[in-house]
N, C-alpha and C positions, 0 to 999 in steps of 0.2 A: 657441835661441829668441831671435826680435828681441824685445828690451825697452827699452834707450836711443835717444835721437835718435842719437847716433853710428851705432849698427848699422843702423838702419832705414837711414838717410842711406849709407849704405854697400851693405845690401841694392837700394836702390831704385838708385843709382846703376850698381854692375853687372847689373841687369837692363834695363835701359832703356838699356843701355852711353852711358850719359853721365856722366862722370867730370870734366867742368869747371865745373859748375854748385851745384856744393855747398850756397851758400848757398840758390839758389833751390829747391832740394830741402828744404832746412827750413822755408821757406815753405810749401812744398807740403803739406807733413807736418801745419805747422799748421793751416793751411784745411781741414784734411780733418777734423781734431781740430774746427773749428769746426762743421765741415756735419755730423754726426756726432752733435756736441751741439744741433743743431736739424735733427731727422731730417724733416721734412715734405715735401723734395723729393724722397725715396725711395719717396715715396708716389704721387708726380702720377701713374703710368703705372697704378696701381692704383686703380680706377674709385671703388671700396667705403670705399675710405679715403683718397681723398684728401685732401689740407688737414690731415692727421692727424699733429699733433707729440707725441711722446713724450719725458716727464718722465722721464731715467734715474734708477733706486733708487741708485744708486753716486753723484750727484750730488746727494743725500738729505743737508741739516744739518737742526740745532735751532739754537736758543740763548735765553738770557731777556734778554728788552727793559727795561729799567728805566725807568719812565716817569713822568717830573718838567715837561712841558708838552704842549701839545694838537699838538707839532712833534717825531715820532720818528724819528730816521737808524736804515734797517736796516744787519743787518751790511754790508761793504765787497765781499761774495762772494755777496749774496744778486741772484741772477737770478729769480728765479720764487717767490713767498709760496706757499705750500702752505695752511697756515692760521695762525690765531691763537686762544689760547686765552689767558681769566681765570679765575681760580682760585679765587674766593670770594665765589659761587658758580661752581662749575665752568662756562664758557661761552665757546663758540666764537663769533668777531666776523665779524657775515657782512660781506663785501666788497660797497661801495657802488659802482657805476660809476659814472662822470657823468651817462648819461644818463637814470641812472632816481633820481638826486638827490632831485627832485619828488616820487615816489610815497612818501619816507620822509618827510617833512615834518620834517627834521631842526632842532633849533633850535639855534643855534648858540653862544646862551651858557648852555648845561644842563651843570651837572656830576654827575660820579658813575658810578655802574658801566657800563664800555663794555658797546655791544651791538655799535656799526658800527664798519668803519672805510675809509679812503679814499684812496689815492695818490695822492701830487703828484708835483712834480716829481724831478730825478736831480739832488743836489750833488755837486760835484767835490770840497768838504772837506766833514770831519764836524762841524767848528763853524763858524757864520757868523761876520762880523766885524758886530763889536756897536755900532760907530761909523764914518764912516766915516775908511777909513785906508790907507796902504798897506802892502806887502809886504814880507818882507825869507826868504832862502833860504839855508842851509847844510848841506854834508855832513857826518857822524858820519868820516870817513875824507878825510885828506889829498889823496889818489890824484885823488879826483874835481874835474877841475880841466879850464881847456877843451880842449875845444871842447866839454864836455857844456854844456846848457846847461838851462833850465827855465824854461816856456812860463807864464806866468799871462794867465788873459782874461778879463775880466767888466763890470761897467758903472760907469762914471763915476757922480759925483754927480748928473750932468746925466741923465743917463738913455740916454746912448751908448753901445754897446760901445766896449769898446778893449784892447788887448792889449802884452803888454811880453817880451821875451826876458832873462833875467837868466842870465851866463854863472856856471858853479861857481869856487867858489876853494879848493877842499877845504873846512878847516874854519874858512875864513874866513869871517864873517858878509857876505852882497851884500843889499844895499837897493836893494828898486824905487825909482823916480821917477813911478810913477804912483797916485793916487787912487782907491779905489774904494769904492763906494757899499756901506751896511751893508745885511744883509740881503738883499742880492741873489747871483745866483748867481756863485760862483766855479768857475773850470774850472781844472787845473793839469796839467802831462802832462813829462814828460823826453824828452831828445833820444836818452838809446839807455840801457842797461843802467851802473850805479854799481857801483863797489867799497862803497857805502857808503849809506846810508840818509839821506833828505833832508827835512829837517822845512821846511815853510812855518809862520811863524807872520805875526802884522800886525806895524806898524813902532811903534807908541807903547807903551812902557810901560803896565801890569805884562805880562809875556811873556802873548802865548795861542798857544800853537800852535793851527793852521788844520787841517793835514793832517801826517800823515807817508810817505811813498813808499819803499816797499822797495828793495833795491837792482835787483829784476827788473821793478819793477812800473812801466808808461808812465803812466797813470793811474789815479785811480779813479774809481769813482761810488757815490754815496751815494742810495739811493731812500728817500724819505721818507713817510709815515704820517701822520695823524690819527686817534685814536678817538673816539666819540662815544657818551654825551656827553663831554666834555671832561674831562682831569683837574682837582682843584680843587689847584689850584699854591700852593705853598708855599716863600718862597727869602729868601734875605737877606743880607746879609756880615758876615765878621768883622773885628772890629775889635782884639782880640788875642791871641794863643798863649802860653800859660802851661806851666807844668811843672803837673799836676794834684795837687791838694791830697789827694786822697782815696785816688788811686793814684800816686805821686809815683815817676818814675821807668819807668813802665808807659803811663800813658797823658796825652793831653794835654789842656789847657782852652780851649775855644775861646769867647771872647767877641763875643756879639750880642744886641744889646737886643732885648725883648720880642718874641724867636724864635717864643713859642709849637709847640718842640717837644715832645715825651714821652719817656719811656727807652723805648728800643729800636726807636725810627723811625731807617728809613732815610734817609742823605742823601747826596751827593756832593758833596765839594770839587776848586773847581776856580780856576783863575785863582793857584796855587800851586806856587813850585818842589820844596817840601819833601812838602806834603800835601795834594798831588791826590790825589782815590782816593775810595772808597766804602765807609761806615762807618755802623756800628747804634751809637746816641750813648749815653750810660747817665751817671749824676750828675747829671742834668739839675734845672737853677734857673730863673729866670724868665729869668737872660739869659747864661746859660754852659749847655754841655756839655761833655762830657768824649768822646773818640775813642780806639781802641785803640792809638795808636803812640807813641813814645816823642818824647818834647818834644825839637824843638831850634830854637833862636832865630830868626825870620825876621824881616824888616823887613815892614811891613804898608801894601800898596797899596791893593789893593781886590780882596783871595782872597773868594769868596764860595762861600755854600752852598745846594743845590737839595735838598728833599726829594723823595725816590722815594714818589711815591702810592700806587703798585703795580709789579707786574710782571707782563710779556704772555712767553707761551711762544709761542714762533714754530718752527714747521716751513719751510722754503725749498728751493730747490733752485739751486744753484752750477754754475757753467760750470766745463766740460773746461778744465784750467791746459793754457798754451801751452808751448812745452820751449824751454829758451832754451840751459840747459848740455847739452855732448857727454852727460855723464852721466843727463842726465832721463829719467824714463822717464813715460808717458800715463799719466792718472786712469782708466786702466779695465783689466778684465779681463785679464793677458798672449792669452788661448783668441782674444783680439777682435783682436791686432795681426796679424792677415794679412788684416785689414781695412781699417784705414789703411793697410800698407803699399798694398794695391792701388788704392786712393785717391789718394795721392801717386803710382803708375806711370801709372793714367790719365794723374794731369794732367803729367808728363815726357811721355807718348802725343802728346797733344796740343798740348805745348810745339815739338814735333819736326814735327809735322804729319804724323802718322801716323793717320790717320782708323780705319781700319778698326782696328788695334791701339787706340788711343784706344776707341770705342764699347764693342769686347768687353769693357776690362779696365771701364769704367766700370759696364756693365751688372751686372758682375759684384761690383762693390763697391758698386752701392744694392741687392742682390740680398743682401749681406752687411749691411748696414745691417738690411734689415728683417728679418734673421735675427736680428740682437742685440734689436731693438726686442721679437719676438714671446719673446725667452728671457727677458731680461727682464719681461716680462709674467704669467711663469707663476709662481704663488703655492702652491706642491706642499705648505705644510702650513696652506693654508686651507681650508676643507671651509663652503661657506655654507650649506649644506642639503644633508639624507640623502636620499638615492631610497626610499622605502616600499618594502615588497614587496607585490606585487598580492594587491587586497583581494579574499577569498573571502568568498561567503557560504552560506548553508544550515548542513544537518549537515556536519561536521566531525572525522574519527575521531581524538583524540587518540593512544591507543595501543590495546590490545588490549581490546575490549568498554569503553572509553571513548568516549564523542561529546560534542561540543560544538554546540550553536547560534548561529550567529554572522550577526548582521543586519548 
């Protein structure tokens, strides 16, 4: 059974007997991996369905959104929102398009329980930079060191784009030289694959990380939300960390004047090396709480904390991962890879200029496409409605010198 990019890359290459082209064979594999996950072009030659994209089940997440302003980053893998649900009361957030904005007569400073909500744009990091500032970039691993190198692009204070290549130095900290405007969009991307994981954060003190980059990962993108109405935002900063008097040893005392929190509100700290993270607060005074981790001494910049209003369940759907090691093997069914493989031999078909080989194998793998698309489709223990059995009417013999009437 082909299951790794090695075998496929192996199979496809003695079939197509092109033995020199390896890398572009993994290319190949990919792009098929991608057309695959957006099946619509399997469809054009089919009258009845055309324009017809299917959402794979196997590309099916959840997750909960914790939501502390009217600006949500979905997850980092979310391609396609399925839906969104609140919880108290149970209610699903119907999606607002732009251009029917108008007919909801939305107001835009109402807070309180969503009903809508509405797409913006795709950030490159999951937090903005909150002044404006510049960059600085590091590896977790020595190894990554150049010629890799890490791309940032976004806009000046002036309102220009502008862009900077910053080379690695492993786990040497690199400072940009450029300025960028808060609030506005940041892009970030690597120049090939790390031994090591690559945090962005901005350049002025107290640390925030921007983004973090896996080691396989070229970029990301971050799609962002608003609900509506708006959540009503609750945030502030601490100003000291204490050993907790009540639970001493157990948990910790965070001071901030006239917080107006409660016991057992959610919050999130952030802007902290020691205690970022997200915590239900309990001891709570007019200008302390107490969190569940165990105290230990931090110098105090300006760590702050954001109340979670609520939280949104999200259904989404994620794109096919690309294979980058000999050892990877597809996001999908094994039953499916003589699917891609003949996807990837198409396009070797056609690299060669083999026309007539080209066509069959291709025809033959959107032919396999909507084979996947129609199995996946079938739902064998949903039953929406029973068929009746045909209505009789008159006399009716139930058994022996029994009868019934039945109109």
């Amino acid at each position: 059974m082909l299951s790794t990019l090695a075998e496929m890359r192996s199979n496809v290459a003695t079939t197509t007997r092109e033995l020199q082209i390896n890398s572009l064979i993994d290319s190949y594999i990919n792009i098929t991996l991608s057309e695959i996950n957006d099946s619509a072009w399997a469809f054009e030659q089919v009258q009845a369905f055309r324009g017809y994209n299917h959402l794979w089940t196997f590309n099916r997440r959840f997750a909960t959104l914790p939501v502390m302003s009217s600006s949500i980053p979905l997850p980092r893998d979310c391609d396609k929102v399925n839906f969104l649900l609140y919880y108290l009361p149970l209610t699903k957030l119907q999606y607002i398009p732009d251009d029917d904005l108008d007919i909801f007569s939305i107001d835009p400073t109402a807070t309180g329980t969503p009903l809508y909500y509405r797409r913006w744009h795709e950030e490159g990091v999951s937090v903005s930079l909150t002044t404006n500032d510049r960059v600085t970039v590091v590896s977790s691993s020595g190894l990554d060191v150049a010629p890799l190198s890490v791309s940032i692009v976004g806009y000046s204070p002036e309102g220009y784009i502008q862009s900077e290549v910053l080379t690695l130095n492993g786990a040497v900290v690199v400072n940009g030289t450029l300025t960028y405007a808060e609030d506005k969009i940041l892009k970030i991307s690597k120049s090939g694959k790390t031994t090591g994981q690559i945090t962005v954060a901005k350049f002025t003190a107290p640390l925030t990380v921007l983004v973090v980059l896996g080691p396989e990962e070229r970029t990301t993108r971050f799609k962002m939300i608003s609900p509506y109405p708006y959540p009503d935002q609750n945030s502030g900063s601490v100003t000291l960390f204490a050993n907790s008097v009540v639970d001493p040893g157990i948990k910790t005392t965070c001071t901030s004047v006239a917080h107006g929190l409660a016991d057992d509100d959610e919050i999130l700290i952030t802007l902290s090396p020691i205690y970022n993270g997200t915590y239900d607060i309990s001891n709570v005074t007019t200008n302390t709480f107490d969190i569940s981790i165990v105290f230990v001494a931090e110098a105090i910049v300006s760590q702050r904390w954001d109340s979670i209003v609520y939280n949104l369940y999200l259904e989404y759907f994620t794109r096919i991962r690309q294979l980058v090691n000999d050892t990877d093997v597809p996001d999908i069914d094994e039953k499916w890879l003589w699917v891609v493989r003949l996807g990837a031999v198409a396009k070797v078909y056609q690299y060669q200029n083999k026309e007539a080989m080209f066509i069959s194998a291709q025809a033959q793998y959107a032919s396999g496409v909507r084979s996947m698309v129609k199995s996946d489709m079938q739902e064998s223990d949903y039953i929406p409605h029973l068929k009746s059995h045909k209505h009789l009417t008159g006399v009716v013999e139930l058994s022996d010198d029994k009868y019934s009437v039945i109109f």
